[in-house]
C-alpha positions as a Python dict, from the first residue, in 0.01 Angstrom:
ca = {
    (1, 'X'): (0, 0, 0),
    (2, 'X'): (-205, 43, 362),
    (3, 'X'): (-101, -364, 474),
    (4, 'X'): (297, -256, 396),
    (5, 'X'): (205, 101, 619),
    (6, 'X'): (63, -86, 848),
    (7, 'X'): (375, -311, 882),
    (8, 'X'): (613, -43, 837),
    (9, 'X'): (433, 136, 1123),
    (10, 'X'): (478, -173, 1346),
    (11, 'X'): (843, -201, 1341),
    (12, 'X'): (882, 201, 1343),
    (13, 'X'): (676, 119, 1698),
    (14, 'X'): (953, -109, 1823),
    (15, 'X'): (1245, 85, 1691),
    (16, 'X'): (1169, 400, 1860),
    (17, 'X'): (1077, 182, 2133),
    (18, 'X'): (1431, 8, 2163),
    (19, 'X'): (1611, 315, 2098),
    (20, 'X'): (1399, 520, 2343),
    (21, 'X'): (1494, 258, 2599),
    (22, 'X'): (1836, 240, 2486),
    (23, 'X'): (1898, 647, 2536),
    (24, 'X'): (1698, 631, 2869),
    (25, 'X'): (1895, 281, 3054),
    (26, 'X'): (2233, 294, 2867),
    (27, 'X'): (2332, 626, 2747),
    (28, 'X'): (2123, 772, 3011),
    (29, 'X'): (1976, 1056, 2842),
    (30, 'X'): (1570, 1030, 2973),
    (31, 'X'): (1486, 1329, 2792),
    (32, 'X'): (1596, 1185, 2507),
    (33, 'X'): (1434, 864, 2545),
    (34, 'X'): (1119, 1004, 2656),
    (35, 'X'): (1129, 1200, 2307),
    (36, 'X'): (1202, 892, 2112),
    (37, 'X'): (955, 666, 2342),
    (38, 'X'): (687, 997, 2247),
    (39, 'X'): (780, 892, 1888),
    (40, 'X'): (643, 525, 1873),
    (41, 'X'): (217, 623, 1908),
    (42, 'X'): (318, 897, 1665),
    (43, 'X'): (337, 651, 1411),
    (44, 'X'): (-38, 568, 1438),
    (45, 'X'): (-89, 922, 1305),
    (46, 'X'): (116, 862, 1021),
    (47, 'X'): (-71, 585, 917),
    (48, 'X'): (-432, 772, 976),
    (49, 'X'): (-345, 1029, 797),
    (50, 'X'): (-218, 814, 515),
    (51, 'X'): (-533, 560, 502),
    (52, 'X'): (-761, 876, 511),
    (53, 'X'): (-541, 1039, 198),
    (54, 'X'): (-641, 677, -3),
    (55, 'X'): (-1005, 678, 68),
    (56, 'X'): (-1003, 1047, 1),
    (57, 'X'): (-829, 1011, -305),
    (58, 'X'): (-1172, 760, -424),
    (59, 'X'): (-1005, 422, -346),
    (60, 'X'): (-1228, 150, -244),
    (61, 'X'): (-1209, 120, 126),
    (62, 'X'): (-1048, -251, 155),
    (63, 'X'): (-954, -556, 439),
    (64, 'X'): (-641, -339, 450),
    (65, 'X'): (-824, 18, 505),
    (66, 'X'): (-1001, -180, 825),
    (67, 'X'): (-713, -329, 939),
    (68, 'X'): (-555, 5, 985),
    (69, 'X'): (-843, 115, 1169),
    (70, 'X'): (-815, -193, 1414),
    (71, 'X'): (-371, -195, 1462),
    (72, 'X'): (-508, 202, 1543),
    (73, 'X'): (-752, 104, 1793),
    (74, 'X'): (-542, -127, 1955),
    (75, 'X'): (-205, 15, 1940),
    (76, 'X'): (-374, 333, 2129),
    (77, 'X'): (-547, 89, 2356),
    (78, 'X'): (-267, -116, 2456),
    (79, 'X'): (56, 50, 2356),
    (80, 'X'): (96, 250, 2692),
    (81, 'X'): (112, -97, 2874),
    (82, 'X'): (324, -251, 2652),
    (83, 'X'): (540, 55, 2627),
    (84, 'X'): (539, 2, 3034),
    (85, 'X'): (596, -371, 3029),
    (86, 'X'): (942, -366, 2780),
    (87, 'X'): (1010, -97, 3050),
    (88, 'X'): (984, -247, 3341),
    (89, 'X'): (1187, -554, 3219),
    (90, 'X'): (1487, -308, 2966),
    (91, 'X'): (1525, -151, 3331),
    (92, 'X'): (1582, -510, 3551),
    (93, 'X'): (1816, -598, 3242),
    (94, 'X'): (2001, -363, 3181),
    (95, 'X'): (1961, -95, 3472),
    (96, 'X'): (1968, -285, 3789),
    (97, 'X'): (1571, -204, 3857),
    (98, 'X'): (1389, -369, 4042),
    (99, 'X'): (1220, -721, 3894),
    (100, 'X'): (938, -672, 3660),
    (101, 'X'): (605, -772, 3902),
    (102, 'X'): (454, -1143, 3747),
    (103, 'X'): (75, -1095, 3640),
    (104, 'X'): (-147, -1327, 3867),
    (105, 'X'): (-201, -1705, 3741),
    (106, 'X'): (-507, -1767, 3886),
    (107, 'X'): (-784, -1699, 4139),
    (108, 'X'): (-984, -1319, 4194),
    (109, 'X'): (-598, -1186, 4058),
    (110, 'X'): (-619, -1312, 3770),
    (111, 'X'): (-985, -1263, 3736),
    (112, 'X'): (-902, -942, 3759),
    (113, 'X'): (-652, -866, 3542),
    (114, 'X'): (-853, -1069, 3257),
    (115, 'X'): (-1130, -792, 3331),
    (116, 'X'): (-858, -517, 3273),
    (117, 'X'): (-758, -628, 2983),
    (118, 'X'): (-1123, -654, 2814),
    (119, 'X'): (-1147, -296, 2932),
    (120, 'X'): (-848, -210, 2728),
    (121, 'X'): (-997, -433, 2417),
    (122, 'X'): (-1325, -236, 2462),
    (123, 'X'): (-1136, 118, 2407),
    (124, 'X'): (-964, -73, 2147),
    (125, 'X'): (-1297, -188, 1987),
    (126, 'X'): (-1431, 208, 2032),
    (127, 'X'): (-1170, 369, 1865),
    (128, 'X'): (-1157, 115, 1584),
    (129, 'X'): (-1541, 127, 1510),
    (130, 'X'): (-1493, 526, 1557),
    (131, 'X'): (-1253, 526, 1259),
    (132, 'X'): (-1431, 278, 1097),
    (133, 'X'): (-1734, 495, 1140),
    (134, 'X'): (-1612, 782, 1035),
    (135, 'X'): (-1422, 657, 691),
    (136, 'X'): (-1780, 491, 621),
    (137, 'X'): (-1934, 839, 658),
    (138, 'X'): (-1642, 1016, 484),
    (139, 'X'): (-1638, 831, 159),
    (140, 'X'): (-2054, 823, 224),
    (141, 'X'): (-2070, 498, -71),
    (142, 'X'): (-2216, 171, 22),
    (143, 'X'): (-2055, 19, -215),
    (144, 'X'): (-1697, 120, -145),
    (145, 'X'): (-1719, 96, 203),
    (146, 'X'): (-1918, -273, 233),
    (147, 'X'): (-1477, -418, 369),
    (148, 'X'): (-1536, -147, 637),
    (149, 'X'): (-1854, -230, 797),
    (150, 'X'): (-1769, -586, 792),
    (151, 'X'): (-1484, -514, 1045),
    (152, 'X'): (-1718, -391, 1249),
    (153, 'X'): (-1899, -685, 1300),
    (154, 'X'): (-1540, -871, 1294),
    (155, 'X'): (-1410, -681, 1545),
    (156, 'X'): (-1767, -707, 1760),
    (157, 'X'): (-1723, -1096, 1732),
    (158, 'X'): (-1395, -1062, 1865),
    (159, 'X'): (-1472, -825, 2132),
    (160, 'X'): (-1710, -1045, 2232),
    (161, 'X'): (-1539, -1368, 2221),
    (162, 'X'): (-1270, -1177, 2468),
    (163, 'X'): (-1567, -1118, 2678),
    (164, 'X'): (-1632, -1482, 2715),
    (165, 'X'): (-1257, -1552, 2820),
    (166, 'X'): (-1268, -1243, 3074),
    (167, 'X'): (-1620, -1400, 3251),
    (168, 'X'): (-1489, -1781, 3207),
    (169, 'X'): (-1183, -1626, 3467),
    (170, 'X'): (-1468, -1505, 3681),
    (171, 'X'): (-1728, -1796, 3704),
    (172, 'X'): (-1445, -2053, 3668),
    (173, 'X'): (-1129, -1909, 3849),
    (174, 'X'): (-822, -2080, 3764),
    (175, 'X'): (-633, -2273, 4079),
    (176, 'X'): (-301, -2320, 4129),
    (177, 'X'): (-189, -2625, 4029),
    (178, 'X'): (-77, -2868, 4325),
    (179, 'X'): (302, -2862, 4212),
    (180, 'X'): (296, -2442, 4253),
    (181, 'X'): (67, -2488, 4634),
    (182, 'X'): (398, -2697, 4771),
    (183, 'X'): (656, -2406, 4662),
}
């Protein structure tokens, strides 16, 4: 039941995304898209509130009880830039806005945004071990919760692995390639 939440919550994301976008560049109605663009992290409470019901209710907490901790962690984490980014390029569409800015390719820029980034996985990674944390302590049962603590250390790997990537950009800083240096 969480894993089809979870993907139900996922497309409710990019429907009230498109349709807040919609009302705001082609009907233009900003409140109203600013209400339906409001709507889309709302759905992360649904689903909190639902995989907290399950456990609650004595289910085992499973893979799919820590996966809704982790599409929490980083829809919160990331879904105000991505909310920004489909902005930026719904407006140059269909608005006549300006064109959406390219992230850097290489050198200290891209370095840089690599770095910002990680900072947004590490909120990611907090708020998913937080809700990890706390279901652990909520259903207080070794045993049922043994799915949850292993995401922690899943997500830790991860976070760390993106770590790696983020310092690779800094000791090794990608170069334009001789083709772009000519343009």
């Amino acid at each position: 039941m969480i894993v089809q939440l979870i993907v139900v919550c996922e497309i409710l994301f990019w429907v009230f995304l498109g349709a807040g976008l919609v009302a705001r560049y082609l009907l233009r109605r900003p409140a109203l898209g600013a209400a339906l663009l409001i709507g889309a992290p709302l759905v992360d409470v649904v689903l909190l509130v639902a995989t907290t019901i399950d456990l609650r209710s004595g289910s085992a907490a499973s893979w799919s009880h820590g996966l809704a901790a982790a599409y929490i962690g980083f829809s919160v984490a990331f879904g105000h830039s991505i909310i920004r980014w489909a902005d930026a390029r719904f407006a140059y569409r269909f608005a006549g806005g300006p064109a959406p800015v390219k992230p850097p390719r290489h050198g200290a820029g891209r370095a840089i945004r690599e770095w910002r980034e990680f900072g947004k996985a590490m909120i990611a990674w907090g708020i998913a071990c937080g809700l990890l944390s706390a279901a652990i302590a909520m259903v207080d049962d070794p045993t049922r919760t043994a799915a949850l603590s292993d995401w922690i250390d899943t997500l830790t790997v991860v976070l760390g692995i993106w770590g790696v990537i983020a310092l690779s950009y800094t000791v090794f800083p990608a170069r334009a390639k001789a083709v772009e240096r000519r343009t």
